[in-house]
C-alpha positions as CSV (number, residue, x, y, z in Angstrom):
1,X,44.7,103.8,44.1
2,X,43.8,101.2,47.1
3,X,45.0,98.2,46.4
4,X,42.9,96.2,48.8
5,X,41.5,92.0,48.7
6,X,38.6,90.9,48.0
7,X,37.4,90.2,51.9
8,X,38.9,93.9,53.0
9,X,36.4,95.2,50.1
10,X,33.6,93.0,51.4
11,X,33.7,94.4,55.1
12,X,34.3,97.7,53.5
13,X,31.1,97.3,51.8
14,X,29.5,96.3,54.9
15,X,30.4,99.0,57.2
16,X,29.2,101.4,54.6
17,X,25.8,99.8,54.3
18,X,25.5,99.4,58.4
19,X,26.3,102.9,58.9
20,X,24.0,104.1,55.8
21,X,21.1,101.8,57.7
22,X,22.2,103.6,61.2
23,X,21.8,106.9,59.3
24,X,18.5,106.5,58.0
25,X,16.9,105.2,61.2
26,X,18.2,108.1,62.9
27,X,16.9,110.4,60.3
28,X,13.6,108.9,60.1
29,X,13.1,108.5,63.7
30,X,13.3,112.4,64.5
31,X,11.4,113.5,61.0
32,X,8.7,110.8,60.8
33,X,6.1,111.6,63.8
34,X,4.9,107.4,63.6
35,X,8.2,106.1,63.6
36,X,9.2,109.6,66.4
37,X,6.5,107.5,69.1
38,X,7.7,103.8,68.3
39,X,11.5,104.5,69.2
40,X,10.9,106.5,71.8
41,X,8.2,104.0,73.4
42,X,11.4,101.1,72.5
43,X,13.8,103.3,74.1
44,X,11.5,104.0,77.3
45,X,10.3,100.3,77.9
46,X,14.3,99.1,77.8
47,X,16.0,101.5,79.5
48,X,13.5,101.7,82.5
49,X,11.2,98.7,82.7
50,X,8.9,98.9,85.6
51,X,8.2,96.5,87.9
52,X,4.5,95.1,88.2
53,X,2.7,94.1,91.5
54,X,1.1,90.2,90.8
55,X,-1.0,91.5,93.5
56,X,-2.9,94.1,92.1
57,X,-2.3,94.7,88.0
58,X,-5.0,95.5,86.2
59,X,-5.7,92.9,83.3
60,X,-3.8,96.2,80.8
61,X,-1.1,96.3,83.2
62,X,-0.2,92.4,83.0
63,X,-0.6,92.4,79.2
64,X,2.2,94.9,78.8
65,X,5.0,92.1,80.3
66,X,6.5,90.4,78.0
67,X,5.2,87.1,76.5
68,X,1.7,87.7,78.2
69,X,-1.4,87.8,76.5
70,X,-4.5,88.6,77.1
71,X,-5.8,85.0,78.0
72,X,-2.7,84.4,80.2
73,X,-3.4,87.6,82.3
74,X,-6.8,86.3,83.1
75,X,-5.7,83.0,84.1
76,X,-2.9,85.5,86.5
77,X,-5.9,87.4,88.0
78,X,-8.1,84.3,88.6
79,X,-5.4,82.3,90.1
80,X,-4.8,85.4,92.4
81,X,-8.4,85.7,93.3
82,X,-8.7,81.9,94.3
83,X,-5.6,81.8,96.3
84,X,-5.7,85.1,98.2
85,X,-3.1,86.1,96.2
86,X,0.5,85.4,95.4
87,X,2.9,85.0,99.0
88,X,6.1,84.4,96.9
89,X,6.8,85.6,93.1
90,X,7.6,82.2,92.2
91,X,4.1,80.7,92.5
92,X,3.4,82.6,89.5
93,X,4.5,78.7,87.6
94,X,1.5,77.5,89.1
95,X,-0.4,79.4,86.4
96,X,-1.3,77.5,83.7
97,X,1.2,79.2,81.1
98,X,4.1,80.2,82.7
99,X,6.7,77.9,83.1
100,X,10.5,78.1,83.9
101,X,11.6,80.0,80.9
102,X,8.2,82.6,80.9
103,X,9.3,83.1,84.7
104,X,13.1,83.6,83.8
105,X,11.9,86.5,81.4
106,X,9.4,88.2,83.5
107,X,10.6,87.7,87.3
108,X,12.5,90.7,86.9
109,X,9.5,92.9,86.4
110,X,7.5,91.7,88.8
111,X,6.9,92.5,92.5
112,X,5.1,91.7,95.6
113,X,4.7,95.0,97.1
């Protein structure tokens, strides 16, 4: 009936399978009440990510950013006890841990205020 190559078959094939993949997660993400709370927790962390004071997170608070652990957030909250605090959000690479590519990824969810 179609007489279509071998390549136009092959990306056929493809969409099919990406849009039966799409398909599933969507169905399994409104019927599956584990899987309901992880997208909704992706969806709510990406589209709205909150900005944390360096001055006065909580240890739980500091955790939640991205490529911080649980070690790293201590050294955060020592550093900021020894120094009085952070004056600019840049002297967060004086913390043993965060260097140029850590601060790239979290300076826009921290804040000062």
């Amino acid at each position: 009936m179609f007489n279509l190559t071998r390549q136009e078959q092959s990306v056929l094939l493809f969409l099919g399978a990406a849009a039966l993949c799409g398909i599933s997660i969507n169905y399994l993400s409104k019927n599956n009440t584990r899987l309901k709370g992880y997208f909704a927790d992706i969806a709510l962390n990406s589209a709205n990510p909150s900005k944390i004071n360096l001055n006065q997170a909580t240890l739980e608070e500091l955790t939640a950013l991205p490529g911080i652990g649980p070690e790293l957030a201590r050294r955060i909250i020592d550093y900021r006890t020894a120094m009085g605090g952070f004056k600019v959000s840049e002297e967060l690479k004086k913390v043993k841990g965060v260097g140029p590519r850590k601060f790239e990824l979290l300076k826009d969810r921290i804040a000062l205020e």
